[in-house]
C-alpha positions as YAML, in Angstrom:
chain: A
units: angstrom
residues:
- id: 1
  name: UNK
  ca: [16.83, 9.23, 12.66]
- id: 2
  name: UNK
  ca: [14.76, 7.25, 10.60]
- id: 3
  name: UNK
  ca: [13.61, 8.11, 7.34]
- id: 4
  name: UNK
  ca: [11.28, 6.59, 4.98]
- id: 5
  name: UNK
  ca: [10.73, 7.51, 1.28]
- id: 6
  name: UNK
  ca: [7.44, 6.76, -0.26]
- id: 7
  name: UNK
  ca: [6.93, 8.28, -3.80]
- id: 8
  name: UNK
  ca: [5.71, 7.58, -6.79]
- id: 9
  name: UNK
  ca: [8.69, 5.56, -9.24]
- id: 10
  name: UNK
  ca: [11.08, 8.36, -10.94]
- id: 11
  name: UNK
  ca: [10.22, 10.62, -8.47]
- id: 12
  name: UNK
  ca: [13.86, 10.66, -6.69]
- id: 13
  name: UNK
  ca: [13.55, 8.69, -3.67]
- id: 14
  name: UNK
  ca: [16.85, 7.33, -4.47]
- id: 15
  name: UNK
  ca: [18.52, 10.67, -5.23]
- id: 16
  name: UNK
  ca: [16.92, 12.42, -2.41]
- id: 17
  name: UNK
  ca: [17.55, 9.02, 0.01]
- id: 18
  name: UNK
  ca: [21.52, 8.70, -0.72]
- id: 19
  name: UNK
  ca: [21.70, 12.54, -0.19]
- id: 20
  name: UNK
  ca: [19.89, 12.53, 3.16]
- id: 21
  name: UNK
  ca: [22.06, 9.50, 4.34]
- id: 22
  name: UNK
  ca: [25.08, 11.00, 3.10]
- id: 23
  name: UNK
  ca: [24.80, 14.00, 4.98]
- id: 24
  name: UNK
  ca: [23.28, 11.96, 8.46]
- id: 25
  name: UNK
  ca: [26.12, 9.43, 8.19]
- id: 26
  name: UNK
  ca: [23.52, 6.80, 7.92]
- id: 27
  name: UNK
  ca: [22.92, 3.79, 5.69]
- id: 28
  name: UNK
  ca: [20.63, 4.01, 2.70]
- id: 29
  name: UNK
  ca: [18.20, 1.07, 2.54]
- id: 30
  name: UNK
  ca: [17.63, 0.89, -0.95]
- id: 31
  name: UNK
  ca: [15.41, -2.68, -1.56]
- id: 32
  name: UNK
  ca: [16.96, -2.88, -5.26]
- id: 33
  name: UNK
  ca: [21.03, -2.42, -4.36]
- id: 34
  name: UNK
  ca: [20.11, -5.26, -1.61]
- id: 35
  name: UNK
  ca: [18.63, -7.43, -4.16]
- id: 36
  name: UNK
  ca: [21.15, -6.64, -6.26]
- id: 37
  name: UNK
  ca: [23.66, -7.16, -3.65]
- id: 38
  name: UNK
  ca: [22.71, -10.36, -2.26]
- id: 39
  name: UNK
  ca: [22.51, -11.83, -5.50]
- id: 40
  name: UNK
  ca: [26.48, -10.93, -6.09]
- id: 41
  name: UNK
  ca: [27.35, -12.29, -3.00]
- id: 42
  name: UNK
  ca: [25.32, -15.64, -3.68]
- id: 43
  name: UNK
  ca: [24.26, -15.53, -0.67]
- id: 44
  name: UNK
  ca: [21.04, -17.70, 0.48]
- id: 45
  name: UNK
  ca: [18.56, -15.29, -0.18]
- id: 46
  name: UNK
  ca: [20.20, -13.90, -3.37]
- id: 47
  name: UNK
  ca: [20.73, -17.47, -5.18]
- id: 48
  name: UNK
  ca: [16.37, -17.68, -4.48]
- id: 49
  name: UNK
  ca: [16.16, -14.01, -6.22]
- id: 50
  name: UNK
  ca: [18.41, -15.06, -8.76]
- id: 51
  name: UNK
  ca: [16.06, -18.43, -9.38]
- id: 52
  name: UNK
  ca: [13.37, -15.71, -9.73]
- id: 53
  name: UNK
  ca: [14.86, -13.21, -11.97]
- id: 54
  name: UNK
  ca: [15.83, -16.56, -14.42]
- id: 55
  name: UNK
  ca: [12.30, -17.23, -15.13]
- id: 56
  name: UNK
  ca: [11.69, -13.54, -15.77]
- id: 57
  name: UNK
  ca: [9.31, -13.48, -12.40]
- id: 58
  name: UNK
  ca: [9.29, -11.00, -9.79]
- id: 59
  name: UNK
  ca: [10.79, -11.51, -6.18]
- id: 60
  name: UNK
  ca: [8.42, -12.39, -3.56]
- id: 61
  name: UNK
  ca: [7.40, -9.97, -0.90]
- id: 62
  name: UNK
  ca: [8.39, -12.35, 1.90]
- id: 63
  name: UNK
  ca: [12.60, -12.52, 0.43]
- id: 64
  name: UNK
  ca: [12.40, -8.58, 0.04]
- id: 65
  name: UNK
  ca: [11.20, -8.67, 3.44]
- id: 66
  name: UNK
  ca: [13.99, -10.90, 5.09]
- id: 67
  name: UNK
  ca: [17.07, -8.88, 3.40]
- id: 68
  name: UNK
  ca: [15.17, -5.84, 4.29]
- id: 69
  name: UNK
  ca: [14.74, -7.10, 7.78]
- id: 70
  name: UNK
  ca: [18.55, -8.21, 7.95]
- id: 71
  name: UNK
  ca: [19.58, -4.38, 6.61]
- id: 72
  name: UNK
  ca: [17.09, -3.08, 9.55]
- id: 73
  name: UNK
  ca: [19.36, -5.09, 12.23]
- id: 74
  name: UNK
  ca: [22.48, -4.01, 10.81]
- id: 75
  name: UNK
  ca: [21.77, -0.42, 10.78]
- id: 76
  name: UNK
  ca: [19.92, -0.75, 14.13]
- id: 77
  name: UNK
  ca: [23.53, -1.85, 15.66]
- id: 78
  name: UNK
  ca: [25.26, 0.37, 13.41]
- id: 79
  name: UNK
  ca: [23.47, 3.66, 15.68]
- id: 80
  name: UNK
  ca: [20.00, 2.78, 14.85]
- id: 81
  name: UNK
  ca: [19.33, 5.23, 11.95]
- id: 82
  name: UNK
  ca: [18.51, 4.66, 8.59]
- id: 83
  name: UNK
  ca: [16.59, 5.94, 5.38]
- id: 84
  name: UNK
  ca: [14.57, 3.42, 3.72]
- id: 85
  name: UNK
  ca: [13.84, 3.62, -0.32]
- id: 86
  name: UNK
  ca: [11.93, 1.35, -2.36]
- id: 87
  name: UNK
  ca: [9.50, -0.19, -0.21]
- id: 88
  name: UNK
  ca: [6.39, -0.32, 0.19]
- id: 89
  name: UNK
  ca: [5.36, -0.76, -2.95]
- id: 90
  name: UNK
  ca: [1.73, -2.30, -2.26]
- id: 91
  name: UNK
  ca: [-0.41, -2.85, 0.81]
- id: 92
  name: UNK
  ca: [0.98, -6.21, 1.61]
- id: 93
  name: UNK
  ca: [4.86, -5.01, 1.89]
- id: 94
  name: UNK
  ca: [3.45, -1.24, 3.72]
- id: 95
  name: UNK
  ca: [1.48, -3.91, 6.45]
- id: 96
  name: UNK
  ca: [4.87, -5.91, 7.20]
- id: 97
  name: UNK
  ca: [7.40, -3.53, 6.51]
- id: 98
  name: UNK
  ca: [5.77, -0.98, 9.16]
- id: 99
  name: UNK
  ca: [3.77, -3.60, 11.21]
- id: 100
  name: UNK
  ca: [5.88, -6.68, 12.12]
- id: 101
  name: UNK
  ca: [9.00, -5.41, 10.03]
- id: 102
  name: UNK
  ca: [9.68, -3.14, 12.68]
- id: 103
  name: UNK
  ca: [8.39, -4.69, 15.65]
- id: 104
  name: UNK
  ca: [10.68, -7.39, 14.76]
- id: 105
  name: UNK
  ca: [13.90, -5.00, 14.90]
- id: 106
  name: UNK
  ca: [12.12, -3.00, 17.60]
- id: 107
  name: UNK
  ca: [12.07, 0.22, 15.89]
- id: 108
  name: UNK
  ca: [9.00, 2.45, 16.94]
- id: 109
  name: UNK
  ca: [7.91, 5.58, 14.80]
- id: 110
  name: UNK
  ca: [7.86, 8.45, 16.76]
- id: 111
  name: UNK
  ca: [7.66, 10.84, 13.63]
- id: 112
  name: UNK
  ca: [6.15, 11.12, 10.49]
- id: 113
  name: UNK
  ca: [5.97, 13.52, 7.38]
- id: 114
  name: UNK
  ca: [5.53, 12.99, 3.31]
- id: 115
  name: UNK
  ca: [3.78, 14.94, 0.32]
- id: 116
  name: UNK
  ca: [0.46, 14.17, -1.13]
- id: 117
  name: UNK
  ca: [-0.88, 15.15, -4.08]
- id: 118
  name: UNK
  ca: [-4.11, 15.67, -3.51]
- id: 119
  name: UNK
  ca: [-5.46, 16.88, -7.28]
- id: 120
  name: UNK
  ca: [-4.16, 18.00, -10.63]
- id: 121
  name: UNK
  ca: [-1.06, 19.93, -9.71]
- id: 122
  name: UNK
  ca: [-2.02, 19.98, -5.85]
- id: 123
  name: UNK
  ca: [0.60, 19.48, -3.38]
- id: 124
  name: UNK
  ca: [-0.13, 19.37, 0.81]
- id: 125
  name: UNK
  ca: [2.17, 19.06, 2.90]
- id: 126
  name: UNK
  ca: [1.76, 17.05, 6.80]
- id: 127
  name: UNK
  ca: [3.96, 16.39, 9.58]
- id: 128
  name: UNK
  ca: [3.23, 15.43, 13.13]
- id: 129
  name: UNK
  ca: [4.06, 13.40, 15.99]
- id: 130
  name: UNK
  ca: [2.46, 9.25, 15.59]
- id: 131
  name: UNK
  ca: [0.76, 7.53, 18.10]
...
């Protein structure tokens, strides 16, 4: 199972996420605990997000990208699920993260569903098979 949560911020992607991976016994993909992360480990790629967050600038789409792409390959050998929180958060990241992102780890989509809010107060629902 793969999961990913797209929602506006505050909305509780992050509640909702850790409680869905809890109860699938799979990892929660959370793009600020692997910043966060990776710059306690000092690993490569958090000692360049740490050079970032000193000069008070945001982390470039392309480092979000790798750790999220080295969290994809772990939980692909891990079983292969996973629910993913905090990205996209523009066009840019929702073109890699579900164009090459995941033709990289070879995951296909093979479901979707969300919530859209189509007017003041509006909710729809959809759900379907892709492709």
């Amino acid at each position: 199972m793969r999961i990913l949560m797209i929602a506006p911020p505050g909305a509780g992607k992050g509640t909702q996420g850790a409680l869905i991976a809890a109860h699938f016994n799979i990892p929660h993909i959370a793009t600020g605990e692997l910043l966060r992360d990776h710059v306690a480990r000092r690993t490569a790629l958090g000692q360049a997000v740490q050079a970032y967050l000193d000069r008070g600038a945001l982390v470039p789409d392309q480092i979000v990208l790798d750790m999220l792409r080295e969290a994809m390959i772990a939980a692909k050998a891990a079983g292969g699920g996973f629910v993913l929180d905090g990205i996209p958060r523009n066009m840019e990241q929702a073109r890699a993260a579900l164009g090459r992102l995941w033709s990289d780890t070879k995951f296909m989509i093979t479901n979707r569903a969300g919530v859209v809010r189509p007017g003041p107060g509006g909710i729809s629902c959809f759900a379907g098979r892709a492709g």
